[in-house]
C-alpha positions as CSV (number, residue, x, y, z in Angstrom):
1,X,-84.3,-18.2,-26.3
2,X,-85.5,-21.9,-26.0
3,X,-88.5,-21.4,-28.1
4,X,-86.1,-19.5,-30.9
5,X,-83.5,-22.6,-30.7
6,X,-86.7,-24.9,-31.4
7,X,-88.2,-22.9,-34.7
8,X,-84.4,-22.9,-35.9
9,X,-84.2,-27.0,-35.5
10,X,-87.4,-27.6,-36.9
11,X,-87.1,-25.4,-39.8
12,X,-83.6,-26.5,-40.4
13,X,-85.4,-30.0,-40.6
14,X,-87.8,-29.4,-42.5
15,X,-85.5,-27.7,-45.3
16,X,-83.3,-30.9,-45.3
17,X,-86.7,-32.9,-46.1
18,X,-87.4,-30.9,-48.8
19,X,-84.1,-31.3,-50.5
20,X,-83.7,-34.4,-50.0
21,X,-86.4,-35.2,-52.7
22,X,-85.0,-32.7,-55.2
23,X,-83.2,-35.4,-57.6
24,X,-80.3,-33.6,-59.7
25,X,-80.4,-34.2,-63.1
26,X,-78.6,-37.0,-64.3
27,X,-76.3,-36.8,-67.3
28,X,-74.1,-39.2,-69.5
29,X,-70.6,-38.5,-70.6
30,X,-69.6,-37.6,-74.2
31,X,-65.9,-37.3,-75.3
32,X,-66.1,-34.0,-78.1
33,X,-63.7,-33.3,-80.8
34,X,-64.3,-30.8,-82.9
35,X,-61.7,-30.5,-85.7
36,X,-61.5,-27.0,-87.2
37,X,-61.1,-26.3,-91.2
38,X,-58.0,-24.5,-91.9
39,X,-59.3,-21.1,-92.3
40,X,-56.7,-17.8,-92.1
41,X,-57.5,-15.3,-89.0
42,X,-58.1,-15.5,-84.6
43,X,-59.5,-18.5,-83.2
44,X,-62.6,-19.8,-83.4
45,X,-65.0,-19.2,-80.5
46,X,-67.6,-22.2,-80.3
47,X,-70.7,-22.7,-78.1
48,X,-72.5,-25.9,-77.5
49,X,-76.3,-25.7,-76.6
50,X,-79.1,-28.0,-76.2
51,X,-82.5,-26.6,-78.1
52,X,-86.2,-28.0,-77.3
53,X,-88.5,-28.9,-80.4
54,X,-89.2,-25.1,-80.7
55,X,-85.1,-24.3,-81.3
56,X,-85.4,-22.6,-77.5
57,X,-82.3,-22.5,-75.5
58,X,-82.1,-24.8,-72.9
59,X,-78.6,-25.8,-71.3
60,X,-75.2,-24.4,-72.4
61,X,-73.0,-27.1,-72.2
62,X,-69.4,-26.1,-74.2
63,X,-68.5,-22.4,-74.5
64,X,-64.5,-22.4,-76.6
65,X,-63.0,-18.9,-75.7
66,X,-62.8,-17.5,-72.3
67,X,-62.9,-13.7,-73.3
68,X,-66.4,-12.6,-72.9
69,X,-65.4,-9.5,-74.8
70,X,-65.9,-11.7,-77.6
71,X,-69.3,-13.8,-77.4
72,X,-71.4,-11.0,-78.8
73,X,-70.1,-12.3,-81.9
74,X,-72.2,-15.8,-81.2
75,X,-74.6,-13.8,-82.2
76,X,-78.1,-16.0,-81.5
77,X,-76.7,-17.6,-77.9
78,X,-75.6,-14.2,-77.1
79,X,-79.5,-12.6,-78.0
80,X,-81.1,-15.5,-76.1
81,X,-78.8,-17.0,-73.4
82,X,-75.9,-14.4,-72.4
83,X,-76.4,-11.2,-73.5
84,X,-79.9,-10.9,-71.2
85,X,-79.4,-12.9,-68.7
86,X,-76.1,-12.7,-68.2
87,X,-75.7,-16.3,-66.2
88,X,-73.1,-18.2,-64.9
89,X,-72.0,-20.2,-67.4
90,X,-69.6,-23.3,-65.7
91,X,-68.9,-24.7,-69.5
92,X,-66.0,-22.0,-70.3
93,X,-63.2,-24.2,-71.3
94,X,-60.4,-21.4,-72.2
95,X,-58.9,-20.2,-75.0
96,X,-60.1,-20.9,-78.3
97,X,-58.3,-23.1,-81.0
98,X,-57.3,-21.7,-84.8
99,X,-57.8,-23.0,-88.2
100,X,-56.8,-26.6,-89.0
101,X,-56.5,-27.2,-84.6
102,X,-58.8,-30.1,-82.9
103,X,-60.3,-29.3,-79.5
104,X,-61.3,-32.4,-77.2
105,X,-63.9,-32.0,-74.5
106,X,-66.5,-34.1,-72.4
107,X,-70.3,-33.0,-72.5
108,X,-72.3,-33.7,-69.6
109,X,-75.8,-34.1,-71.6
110,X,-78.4,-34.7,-69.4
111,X,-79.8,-38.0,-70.0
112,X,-84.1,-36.8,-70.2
113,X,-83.1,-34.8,-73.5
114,X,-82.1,-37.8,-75.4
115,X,-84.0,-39.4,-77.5
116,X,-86.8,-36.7,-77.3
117,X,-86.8,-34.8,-79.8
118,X,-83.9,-32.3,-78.4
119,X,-81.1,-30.8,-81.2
120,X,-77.7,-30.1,-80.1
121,X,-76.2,-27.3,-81.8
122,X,-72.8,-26.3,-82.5
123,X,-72.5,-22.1,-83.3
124,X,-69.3,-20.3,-84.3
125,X,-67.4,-17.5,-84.9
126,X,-64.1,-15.6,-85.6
127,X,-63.3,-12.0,-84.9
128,X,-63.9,-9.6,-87.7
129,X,-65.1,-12.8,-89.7
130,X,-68.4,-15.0,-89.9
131,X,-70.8,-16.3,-87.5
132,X,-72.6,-19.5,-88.2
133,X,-75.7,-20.3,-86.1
134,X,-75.7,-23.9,-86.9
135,X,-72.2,-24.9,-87.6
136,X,-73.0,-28.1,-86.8
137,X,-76.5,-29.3,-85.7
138,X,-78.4,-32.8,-85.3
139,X,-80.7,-34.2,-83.3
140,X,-80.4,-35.8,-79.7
141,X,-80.5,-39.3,-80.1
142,X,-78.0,-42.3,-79.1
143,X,-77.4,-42.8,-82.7
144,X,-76.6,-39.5,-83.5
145,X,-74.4,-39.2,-80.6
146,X,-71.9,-42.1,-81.6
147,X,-71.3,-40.2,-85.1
148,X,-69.1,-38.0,-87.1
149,X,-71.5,-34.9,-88.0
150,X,-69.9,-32.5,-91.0
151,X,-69.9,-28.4,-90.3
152,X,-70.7,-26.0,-92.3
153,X,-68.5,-23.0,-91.4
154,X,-65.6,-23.0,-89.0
155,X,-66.0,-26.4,-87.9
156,X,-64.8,-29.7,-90.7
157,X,-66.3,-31.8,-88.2
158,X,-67.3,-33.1,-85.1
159,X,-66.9,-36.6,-83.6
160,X,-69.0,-38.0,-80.6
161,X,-68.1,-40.5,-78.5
162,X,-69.7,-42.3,-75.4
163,X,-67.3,-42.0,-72.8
């Protein structure tokens, strides 16, 4: 029993080393709005994404709509992000806003994918209507983020802020 006590301490231990070096990924705060145009029909569901130089997925960071009934209509996140892998998404915000309606929101964006060479891209959709795969979409830099970017769909525009 002693000897089964002392592999337990030590690997116990040894586990608390290890994640003690694991550093979690830093991130700066970005107040969101995203005004809508004033389009007839449901409200809009939105998802916010991070992409690497290749356009490939790499953080979710907004999702506007809380029915998951619905995000197979987000077509391109749904074929890359949810629809196979099915994760646990923690940036569901609730329901979804209709035309003419601002949405405010804070985007944790992790500070490494800044200034990099990362896009941020803003996709949308309305039931029974169009999807548009980049909405809005710009690159990751600190200028970028302290401006207005126009939309191209569902979305008149969306204003970043450092928070």
């Amino acid at each position: 029993m002693k000897k089964q006590y002392k592999i337990a301490i030590a690997f116990t231990l040894c586990f608390l080393g290890l994640v003690s070096f694991i550093n979690p990924t830093e991130t700066v705060n970005y107040k969101c709005m995203i005004q809508l145009t004033n389009y007839t029909g449901e409200g809009a569901y939105i998802v916010v994404s991070i992409l690497d130089t290749n356009e490939e997925y790499q953080e979710t960071l907004y999702v506007q709509g809380d029915d998951n009934e619905w995000y197979r209509d987000i077509e391109k996140w749904w074929k890359n992000v949810y629809g196979i892998r099915r994760p646990n998404v923690d940036a569901i915000v609730g329901e979804t806003v209709t035309g003419g309606q601002r949405k405010m929101t804070v985007l944790k964006i992790p500070v490494d994918k800044i200034d990099v060479g990362y896009k941020i891209r803003f996709e949308s959709a309305v039931e029974d209507n169009e999807y548009f795969k980049s909405d809005v979409e710009f690159e990751l830099t600190t200028e970028n983020l302290k401006s207005k970017k126009e939309g191209k769909g569902y979305i008149r525009y969306v204003r970043m802020l450092p928070q």
